[in-house]
C-alpha positions in Angstrom: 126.6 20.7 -123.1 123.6 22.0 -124.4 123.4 23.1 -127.8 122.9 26.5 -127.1 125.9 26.7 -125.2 127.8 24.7 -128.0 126.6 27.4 -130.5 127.4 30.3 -128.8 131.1 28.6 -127.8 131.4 28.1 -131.4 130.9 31.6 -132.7 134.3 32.6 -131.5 137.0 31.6 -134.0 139.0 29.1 -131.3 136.1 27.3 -130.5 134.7 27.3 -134.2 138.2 25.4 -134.8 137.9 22.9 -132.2 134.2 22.1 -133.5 134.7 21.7 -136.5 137.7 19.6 -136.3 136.2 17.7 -133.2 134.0 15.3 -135.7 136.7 14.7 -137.7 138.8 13.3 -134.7 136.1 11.2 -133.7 135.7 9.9 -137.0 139.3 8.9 -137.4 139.3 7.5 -133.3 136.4 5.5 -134.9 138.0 3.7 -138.3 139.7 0.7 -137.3 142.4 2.0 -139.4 143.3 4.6 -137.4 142.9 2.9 -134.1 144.9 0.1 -135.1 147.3 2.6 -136.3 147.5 3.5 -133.0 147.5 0.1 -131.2 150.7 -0.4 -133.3 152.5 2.9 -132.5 151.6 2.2 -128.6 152.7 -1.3 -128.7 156.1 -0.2 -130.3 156.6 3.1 -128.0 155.8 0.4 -124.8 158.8 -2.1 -126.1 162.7 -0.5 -125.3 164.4 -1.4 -127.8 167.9 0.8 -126.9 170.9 -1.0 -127.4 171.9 -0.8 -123.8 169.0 -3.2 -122.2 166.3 -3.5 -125.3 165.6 -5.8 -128.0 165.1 -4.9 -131.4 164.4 -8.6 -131.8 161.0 -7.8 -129.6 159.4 -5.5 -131.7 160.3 -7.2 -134.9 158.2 -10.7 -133.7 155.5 -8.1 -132.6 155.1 -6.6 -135.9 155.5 -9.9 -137.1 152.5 -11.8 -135.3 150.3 -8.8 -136.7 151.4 -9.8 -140.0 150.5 -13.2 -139.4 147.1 -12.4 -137.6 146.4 -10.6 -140.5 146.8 -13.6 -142.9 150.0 -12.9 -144.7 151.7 -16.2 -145.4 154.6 -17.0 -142.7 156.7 -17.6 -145.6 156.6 -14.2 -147.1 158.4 -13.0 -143.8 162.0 -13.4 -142.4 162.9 -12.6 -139.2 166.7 -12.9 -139.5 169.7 -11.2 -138.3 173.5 -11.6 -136.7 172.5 -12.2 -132.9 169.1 -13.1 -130.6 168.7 -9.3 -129.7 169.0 -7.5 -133.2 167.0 -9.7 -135.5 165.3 -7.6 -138.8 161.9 -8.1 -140.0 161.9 -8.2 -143.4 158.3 -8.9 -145.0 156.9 -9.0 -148.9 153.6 -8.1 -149.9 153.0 -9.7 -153.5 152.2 -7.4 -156.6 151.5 -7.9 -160.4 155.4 -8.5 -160.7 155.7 -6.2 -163.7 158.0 -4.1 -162.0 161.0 -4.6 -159.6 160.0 -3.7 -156.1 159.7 -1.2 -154.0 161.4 -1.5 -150.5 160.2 0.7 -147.4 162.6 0.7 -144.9 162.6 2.0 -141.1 164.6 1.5 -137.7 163.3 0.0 -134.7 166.0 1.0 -132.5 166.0 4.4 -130.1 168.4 6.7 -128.6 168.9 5.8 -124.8 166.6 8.0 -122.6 167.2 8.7 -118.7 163.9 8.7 -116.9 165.2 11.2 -114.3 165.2 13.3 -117.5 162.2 13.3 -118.7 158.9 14.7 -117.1 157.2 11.2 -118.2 158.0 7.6 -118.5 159.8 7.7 -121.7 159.1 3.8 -122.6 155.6 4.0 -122.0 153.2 5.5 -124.6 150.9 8.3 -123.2 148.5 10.7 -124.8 148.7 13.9 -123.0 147.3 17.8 -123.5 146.9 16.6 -127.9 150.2 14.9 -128.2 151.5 11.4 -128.2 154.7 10.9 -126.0 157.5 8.4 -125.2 161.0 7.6 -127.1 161.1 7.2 -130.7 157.5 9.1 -131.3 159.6 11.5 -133.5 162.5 9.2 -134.6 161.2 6.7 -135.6 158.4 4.8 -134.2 155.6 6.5 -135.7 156.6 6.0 -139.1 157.2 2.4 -138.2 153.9 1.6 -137.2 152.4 3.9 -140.1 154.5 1.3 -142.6 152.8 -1.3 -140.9 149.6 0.0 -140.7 149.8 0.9 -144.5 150.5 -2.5 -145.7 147.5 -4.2 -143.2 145.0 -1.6 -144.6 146.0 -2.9 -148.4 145.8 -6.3 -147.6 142.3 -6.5 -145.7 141.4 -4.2 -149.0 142.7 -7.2 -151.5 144.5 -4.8 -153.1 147.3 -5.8 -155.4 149.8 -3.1 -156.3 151.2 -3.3 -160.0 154.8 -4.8 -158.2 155.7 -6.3 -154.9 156.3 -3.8 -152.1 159.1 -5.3 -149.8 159.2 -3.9 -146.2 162.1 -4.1 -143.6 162.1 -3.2 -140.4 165.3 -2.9 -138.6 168.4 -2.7 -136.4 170.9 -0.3 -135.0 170.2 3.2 -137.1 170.9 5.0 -133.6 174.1 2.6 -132.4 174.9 -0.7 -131.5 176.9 -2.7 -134.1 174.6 -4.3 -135.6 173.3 -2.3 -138.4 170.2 -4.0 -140.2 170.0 -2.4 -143.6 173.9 -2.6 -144.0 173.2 -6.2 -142.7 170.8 -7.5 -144.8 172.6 -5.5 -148.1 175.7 -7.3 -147.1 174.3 -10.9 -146.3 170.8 -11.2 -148.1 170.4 -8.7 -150.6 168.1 -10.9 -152.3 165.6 -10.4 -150.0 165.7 -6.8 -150.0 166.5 -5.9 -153.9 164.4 -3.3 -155.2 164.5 -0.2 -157.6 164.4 2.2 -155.2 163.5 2.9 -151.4 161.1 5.2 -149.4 162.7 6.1 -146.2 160.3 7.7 -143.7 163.0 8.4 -142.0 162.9 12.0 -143.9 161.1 14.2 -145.1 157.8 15.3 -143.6 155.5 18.6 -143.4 157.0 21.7 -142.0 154.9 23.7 -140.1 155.2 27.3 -138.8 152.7 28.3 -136.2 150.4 26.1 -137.4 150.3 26.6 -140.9 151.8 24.0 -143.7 154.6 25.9 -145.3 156.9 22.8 -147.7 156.6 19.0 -148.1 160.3 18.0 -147.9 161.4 15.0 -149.5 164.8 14.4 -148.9 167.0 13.3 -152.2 170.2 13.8 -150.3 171.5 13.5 -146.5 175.1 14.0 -144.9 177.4 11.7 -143.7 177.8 10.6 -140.2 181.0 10.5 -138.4 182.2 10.5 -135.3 186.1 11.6 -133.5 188.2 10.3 -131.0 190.1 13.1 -129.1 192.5 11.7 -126.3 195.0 13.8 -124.5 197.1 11.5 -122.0 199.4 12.6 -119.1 201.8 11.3 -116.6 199.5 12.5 -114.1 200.3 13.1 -110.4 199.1 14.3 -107.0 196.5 16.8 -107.1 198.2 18.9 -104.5 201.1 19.3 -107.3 199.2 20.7 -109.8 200.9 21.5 -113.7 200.2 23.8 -116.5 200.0 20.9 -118.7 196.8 19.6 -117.6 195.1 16.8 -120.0 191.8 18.6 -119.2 192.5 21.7 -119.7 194.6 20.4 -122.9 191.7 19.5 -123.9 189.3 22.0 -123.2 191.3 24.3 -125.2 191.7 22.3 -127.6 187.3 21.7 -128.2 187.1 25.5 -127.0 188.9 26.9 -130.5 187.1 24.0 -132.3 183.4 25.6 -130.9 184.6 28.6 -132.9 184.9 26.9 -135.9 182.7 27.1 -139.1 183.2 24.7 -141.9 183.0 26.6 -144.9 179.4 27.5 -146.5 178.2 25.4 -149.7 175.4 25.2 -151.5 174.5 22.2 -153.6 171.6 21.5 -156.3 169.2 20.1 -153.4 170.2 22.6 -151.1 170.5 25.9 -153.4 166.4 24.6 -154.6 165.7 24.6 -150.7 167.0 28.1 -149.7 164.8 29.6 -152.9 161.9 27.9 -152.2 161.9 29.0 -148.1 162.9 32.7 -149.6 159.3 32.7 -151.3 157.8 31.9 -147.8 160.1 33.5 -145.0 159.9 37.9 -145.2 162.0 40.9 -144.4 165.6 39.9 -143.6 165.4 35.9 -143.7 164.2 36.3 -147.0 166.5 38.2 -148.1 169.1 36.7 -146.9 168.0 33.7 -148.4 168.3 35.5 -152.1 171.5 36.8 -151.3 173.2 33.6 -150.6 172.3 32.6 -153.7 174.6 34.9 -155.5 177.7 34.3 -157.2 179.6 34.9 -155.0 177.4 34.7 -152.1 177.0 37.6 -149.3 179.3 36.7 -146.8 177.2 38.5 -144.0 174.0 36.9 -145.0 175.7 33.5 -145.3 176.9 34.8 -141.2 173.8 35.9 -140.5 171.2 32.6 -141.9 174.5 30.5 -140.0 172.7 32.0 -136.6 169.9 29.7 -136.8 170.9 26.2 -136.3 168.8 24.7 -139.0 170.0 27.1 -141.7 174.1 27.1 -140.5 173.6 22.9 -140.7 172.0 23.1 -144.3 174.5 25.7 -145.2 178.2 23.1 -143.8 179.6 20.5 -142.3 179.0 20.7 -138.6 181.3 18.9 -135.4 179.8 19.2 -132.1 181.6 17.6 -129.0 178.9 15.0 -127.6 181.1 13.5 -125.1 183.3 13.8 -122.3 185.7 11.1 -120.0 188.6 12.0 -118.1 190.3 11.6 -114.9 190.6 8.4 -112.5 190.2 9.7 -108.7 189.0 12.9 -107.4 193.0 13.7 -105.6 194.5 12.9 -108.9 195.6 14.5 -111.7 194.5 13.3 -115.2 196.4 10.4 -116.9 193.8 10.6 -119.9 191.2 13.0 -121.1 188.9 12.0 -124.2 185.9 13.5 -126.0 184.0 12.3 -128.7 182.9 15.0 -131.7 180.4 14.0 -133.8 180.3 15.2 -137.4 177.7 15.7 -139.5 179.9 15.5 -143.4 178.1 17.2 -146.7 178.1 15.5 -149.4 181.4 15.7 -151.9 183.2 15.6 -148.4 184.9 12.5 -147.0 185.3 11.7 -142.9 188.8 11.7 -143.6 189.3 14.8 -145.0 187.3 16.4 -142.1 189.6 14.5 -139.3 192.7 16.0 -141.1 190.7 19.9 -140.8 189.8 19.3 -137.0 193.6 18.4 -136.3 194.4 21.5 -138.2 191.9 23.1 -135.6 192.7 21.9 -132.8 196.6 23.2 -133.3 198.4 20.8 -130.5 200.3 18.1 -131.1 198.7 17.0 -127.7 195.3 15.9 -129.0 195.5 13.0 -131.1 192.3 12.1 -133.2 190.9 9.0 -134.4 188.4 7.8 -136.0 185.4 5.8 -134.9 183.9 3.1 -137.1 180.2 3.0 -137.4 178.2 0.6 -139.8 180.2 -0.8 -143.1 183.2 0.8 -141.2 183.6 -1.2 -138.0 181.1 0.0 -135.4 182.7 1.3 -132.5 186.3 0.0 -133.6 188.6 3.1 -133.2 191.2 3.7 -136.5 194.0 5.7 -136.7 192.8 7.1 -140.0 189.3 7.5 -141.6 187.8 6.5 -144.6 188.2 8.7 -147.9 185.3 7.9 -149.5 182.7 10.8 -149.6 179.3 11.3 -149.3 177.3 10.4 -152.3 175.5 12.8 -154.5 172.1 13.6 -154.1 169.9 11.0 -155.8 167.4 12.7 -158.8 163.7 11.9 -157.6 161.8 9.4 -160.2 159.3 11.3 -162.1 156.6 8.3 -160.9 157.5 9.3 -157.3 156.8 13.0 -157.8 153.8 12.3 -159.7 152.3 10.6 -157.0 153.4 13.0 -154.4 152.1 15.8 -156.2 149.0 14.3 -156.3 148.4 13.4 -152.7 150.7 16.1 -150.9 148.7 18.6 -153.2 145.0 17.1 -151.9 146.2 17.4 -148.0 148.2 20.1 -148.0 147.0 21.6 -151.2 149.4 24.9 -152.3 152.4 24.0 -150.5 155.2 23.4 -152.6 157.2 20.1 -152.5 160.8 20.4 -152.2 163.8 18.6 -152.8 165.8 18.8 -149.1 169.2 17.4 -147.9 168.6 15.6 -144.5 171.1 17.8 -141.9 171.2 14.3 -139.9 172.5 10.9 -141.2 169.9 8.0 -141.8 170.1 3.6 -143.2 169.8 5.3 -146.6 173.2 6.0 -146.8 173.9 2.0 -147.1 171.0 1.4 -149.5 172.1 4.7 -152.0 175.4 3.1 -151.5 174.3 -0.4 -152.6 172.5 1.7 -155.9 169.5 1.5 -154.6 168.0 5.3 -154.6 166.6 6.2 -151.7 164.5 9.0 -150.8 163.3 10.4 -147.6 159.1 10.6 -147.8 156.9 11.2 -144.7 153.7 13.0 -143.8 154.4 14.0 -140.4 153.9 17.4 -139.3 156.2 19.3 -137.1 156.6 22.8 -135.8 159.9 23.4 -136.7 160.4 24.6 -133.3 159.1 21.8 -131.7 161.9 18.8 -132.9 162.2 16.8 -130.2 163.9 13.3 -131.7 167.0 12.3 -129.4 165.6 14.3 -126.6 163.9 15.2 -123.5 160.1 14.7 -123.6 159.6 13.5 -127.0 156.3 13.6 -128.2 154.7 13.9 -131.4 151.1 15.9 -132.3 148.0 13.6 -132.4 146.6 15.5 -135.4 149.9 14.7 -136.6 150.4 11.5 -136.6 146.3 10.5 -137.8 147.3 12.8 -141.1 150.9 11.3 -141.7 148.7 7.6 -141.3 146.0 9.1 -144.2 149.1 10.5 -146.5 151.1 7.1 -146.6 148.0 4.9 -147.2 147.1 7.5 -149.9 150.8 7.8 -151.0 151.9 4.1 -151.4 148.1 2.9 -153.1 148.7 6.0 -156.0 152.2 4.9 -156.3 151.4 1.6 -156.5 148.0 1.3 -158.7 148.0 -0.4 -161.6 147.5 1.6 -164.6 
């Protein structure tokens, strides 16, 4: 292109963007940072590590042998855990030792993917039309590699942070039973004892068309559960057919449960977040926003903000059926019918007390509901009753932390304000909050909010995106960290 052409190209507003963001893509494609960063996040995209046919045991030795390239001492690493296919990486870089550590956490595992589902291989890393795409680009691969990246920058700096900084990558956050944080807090918490945790897992940018509107950290999450439903039946010929169904038993019985709100609450993390978003969202969002923050709170704005799946999940306890298995033979009718409903609990709630509300739902002594174990609880082991122990409170930010994210959120994304969030999901910090570890959800990913693609079809993540989320946890973890 000649550079009168590239003049006049970049005279029109789209084209002024792309050149004047074009050098600064080539200058992060050329620091070895970056494209190291990116080695990394390939290498770990390219290795399945599902619990069906993957090994989480793979990508832990990979990240390992980096480590070791590097020149961090083999015994400031364990690779350790309860079989040959889920073994966590757990690695400590040394500090001044004034301090107790820090621990940085992230899962290697992924959801299972279906290549007939997707439009591209979904184990293969590929950089397509700006974006980065293959399973666990959202959740969590990127921050993964980011961790690692982070850590290998400092130590080819010889930079010593003012206490050690104790990383651990790890298994089964998305199933299996093999769970590596609850693991490794139940048989070596020594190796993994620190005074509080950074989960990237969390947290992150939020972006609407393009522009940076909060920096979420999240202080709080909800807690995971999921239901057994089971309707059973003598069954018969399918030529005979009977009223009483197990399917359509069933059916009705997740029909009236699809209909079904959990009652709206607000807590502190939560009440922060809707006043903050009602500074940025306009007309009847925003004032929606203001009106559910009334004593007592408008019950048609609370119906209203409840139409937008991200606001009705901040706003109550959510159950959504995820599974269905029934019948035996296609000229038969049903001796057994079973779904699975997956919960998502808020905090003050136990799993217990929201099996005993979805029987209430449900209304037939037909369905019976159970409860299946996951982590601390039995993974996959199905009990007749649930635990009654609810989810924990959320955890008060350290001022050091805010400090720190103040000063580097408000360099990169400078204006936006940082807000306190309740994860709508479940992540491994509900084991280390429970082991009183506090554990807070800190990432600098971007995302469209309408463009969340973790667990699903086509997941990719924004190349912009992840080259700025590398520059804010370097930034993030050496401000923290620096002695003073």
């Amino acid at each position: 292109m000649t550079r009168r052409i590239s003049v006049l190209l970049c005279s029109y507003y789209f084209f002024l963007t792309i050149c004047t963001l074009a050098p600064l893509a080539r200058a992060q494609a050329a620091d070895p940072n970056h494209k190291e960063a990116v080695d990394i996040f390939r290498e770990l995209i390219d290795i399945n590590t599902t619990d069906s046919v993957g090994s989480i045991t793979d990508a832990a030795k990979a990240m390992q042998q980096r480590f070791l390239t590097a020149g961090f001492p083999a015994s400031d690493m364990q690779l350790l855990g309860p079989n040959d296919l889920k073994q966590n990486l757990v690695v400590r870089y040394h500090g001044a030792g004034g301090k107790k550590p820090i621990l940085l956490i992230g899962h290697l595992d992924v959801v299972e993917a279906r290549r007939d589902d997707w439009t591209t291989d979904p184990f293969q890393f590929l950089t397509k039309d700006g974006y980065y795409y293959g399973r666990g680009t959202q959740d969590m691969k990127e921050s993964d590699a980011i961790l690692v990246e982070t850590l290998l920058s400092l130590h080819r700096e010889g930079f010593r942070p003012d206490r050690d900084i104790i990383l651990a990558l790890t298994a089964d956050e998305e199933g299996g039973k093999s769970n590596g944080v609850n693991w490794l807090v139940e048989n070596h918490r020594n190796l993994i004892e620190a005074e509080y945790v950074l989960n990237p897992d969390g947290g992150g940018v939020e972006l609407r068309q393009g522009k940076a509107t909060i920096f979420a950290v999240d202080a709080s999450e909800k807690l995971y559960a999921d239901y057994q439903l089971t309707v059973t039946n003598p069954g018969g010929h399918s030529s005979l057919p009977v009223p009483d169904n197990a399917i359509y038993e069933l059916a009705d019985g997740l029909e009236r449960l699809s209909h079904y709100a959990f009652p709206a609450e607000l807590n502190g993390v939560t009440r922060a977040y809707f006043e903050t978003e009602s500074k940025i969202m306009s007309g009847q969002t925003a004032d929606d926003m203001r009106a559910i923050l009334k004593t007592p709170p408008d019950p048609d704005a609370v119906k209203r903000l409840s139409q937008t799946p991200e606001y009705n999940s901040t706003l109550r306890t959510t159950c959504v059926a995820t599974r269905l298995d029934a019948g035996h033979a296609n000229n038969a009718l049903p001796q057994r019918a079973q779904a699975i409903v997956n919960c998502r609990i808020l905090p003050g709630h136990s799993k217990e007390e929201v099996r005993q509300e979805i029987i209430r739902v449900l209304d037939s002594p037909k369905i019976g509901v159970k409860y299946v174990g996951d982590g601390a609880d039995g993974q996959g082991e199905i009990f007749d009753k649930a635990p009654d122990k609810k989810a924990l409170p959320p955890a008060a930010i350290k001022p050091e932390v805010m400090q720190a994210l103040q000063q580097v959120a408000g360099k990169m994304w400078p204006g936006i304000p940082i807000v306190s969030t309740m994860a709508d999901g479940a992540s491994d910090g509900i084991f280390t909050n429970a082991a009183g570890m506090p554990t807070y959800g800190v990432s600098g990913i971007e995302l469209e909010s309408d463009d969340v693609r973790a667990h699903g079809k086509d997941e990719r993540l924004p190349i912009a995106s992840y080259d700025r989320g590398v520059d804010f946890f370097y930034d993030f973890l050496k401000t923290l960290t620096t002695p003073h």
